[in-house]
C-alpha positions in Angstrom: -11.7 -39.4 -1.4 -9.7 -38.1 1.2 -6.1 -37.7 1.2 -3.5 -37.7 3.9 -0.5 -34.3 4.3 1.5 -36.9 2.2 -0.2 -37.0 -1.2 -1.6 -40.1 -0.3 -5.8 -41.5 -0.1 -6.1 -42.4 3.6 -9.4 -43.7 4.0 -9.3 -46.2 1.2 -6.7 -47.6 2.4 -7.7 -47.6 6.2 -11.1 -49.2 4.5 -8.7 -51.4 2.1 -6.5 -52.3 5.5 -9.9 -53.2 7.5 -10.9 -55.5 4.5 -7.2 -57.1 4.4 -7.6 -58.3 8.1 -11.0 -59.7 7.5 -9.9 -62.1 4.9 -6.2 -62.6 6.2 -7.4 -64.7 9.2 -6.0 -64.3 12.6 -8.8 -62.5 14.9 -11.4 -62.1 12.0 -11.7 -65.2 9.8 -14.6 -66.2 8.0 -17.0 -68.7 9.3 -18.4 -72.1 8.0 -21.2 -70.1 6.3 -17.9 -67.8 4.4 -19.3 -64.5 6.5 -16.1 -63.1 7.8 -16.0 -61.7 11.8 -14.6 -62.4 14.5 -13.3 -66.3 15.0 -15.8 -68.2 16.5 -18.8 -66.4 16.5 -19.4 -65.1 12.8 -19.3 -61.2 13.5 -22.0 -59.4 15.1 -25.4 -59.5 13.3 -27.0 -56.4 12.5 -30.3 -55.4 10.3 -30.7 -52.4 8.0 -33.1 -50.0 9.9 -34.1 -47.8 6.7 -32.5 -48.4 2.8 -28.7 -48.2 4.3 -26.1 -46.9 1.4 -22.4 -49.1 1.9 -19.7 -46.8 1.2 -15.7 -47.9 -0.3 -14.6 -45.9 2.7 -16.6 -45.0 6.1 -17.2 -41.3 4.5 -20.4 -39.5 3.2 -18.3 -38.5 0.4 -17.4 -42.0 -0.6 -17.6 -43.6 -3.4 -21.3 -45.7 -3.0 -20.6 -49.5 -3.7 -24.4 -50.6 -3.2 -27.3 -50.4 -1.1 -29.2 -52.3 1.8 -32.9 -53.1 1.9 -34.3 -52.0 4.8 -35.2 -55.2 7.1 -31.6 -56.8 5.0 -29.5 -58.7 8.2 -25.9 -57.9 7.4 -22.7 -59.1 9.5 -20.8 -56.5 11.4 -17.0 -56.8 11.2 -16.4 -53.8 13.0 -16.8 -50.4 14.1 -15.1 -47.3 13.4 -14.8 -43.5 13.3 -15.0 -42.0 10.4 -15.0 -38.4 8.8 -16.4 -36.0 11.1 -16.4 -38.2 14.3 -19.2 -40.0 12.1 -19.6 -43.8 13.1 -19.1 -46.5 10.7 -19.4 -50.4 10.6 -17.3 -52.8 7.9 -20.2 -54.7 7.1 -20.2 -57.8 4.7 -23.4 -58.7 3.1 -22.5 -59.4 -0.8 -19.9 -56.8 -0.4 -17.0 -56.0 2.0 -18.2 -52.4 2.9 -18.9 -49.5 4.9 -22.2 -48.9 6.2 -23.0 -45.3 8.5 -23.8 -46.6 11.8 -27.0 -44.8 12.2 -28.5 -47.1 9.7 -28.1 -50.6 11.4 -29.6 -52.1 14.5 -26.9 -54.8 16.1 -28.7 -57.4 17.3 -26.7 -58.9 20.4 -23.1 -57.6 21.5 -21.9 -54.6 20.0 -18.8 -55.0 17.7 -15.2 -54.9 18.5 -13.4 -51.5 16.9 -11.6 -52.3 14.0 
């Protein structure tokens, strides 16, 4: 886990902030099928190029929450920097998580940042 000059875990709470606005409504709101993205078109879609590790936080170093079959579609909330200029997407598949970017393929549009 990381932590910020103040004492305090930053990216578990960016991560915990990114998850908050997915579920709150507003720009990202689930969709009829309950996957949450962006209003009106579901997220983007994306597949898991290789066996795809989802992370609490978009860091190597993160605590791994499960992991993604390669071939496994997945929707992409979002993408973000992460540790080490690293690239990371808030994916939801049957979790709310990170996933590095190098292991998805978006199919269509890329995502909004978060």
């Amino acid at each position: 886990m990381s932590w910020s000059p103040l004492g305090r875990p930053s990216m578990p709470l960016f991560a915990a902030a990114a998850l908050a606005a997915a579920l709150a409504g507003g720009p990202w709101a689930a969709d009829a099928t309950g996957h949450a993205g962006h209003a009106g078109d579901g997220g983007a879609r994306g597949t898991a190029r290789e066996d795809t590790v989802l992370r609490q936080a978009p860091a190597r170093d993160s605590t791994a929450l499960a992991t993604v079959d390669h071939g496994r579609r997945v929707t992409v909330l979002c993408a973000a920097e992460g540790a080490r200029h690293s690239a990371w997407y808030l994916v939801h598949t049957d979790h709310y998580a990170w996933a590095p970017a190098h292991g998805i393929t978006i199919n269509g549009p890329p995502p909004d940042r978060c």
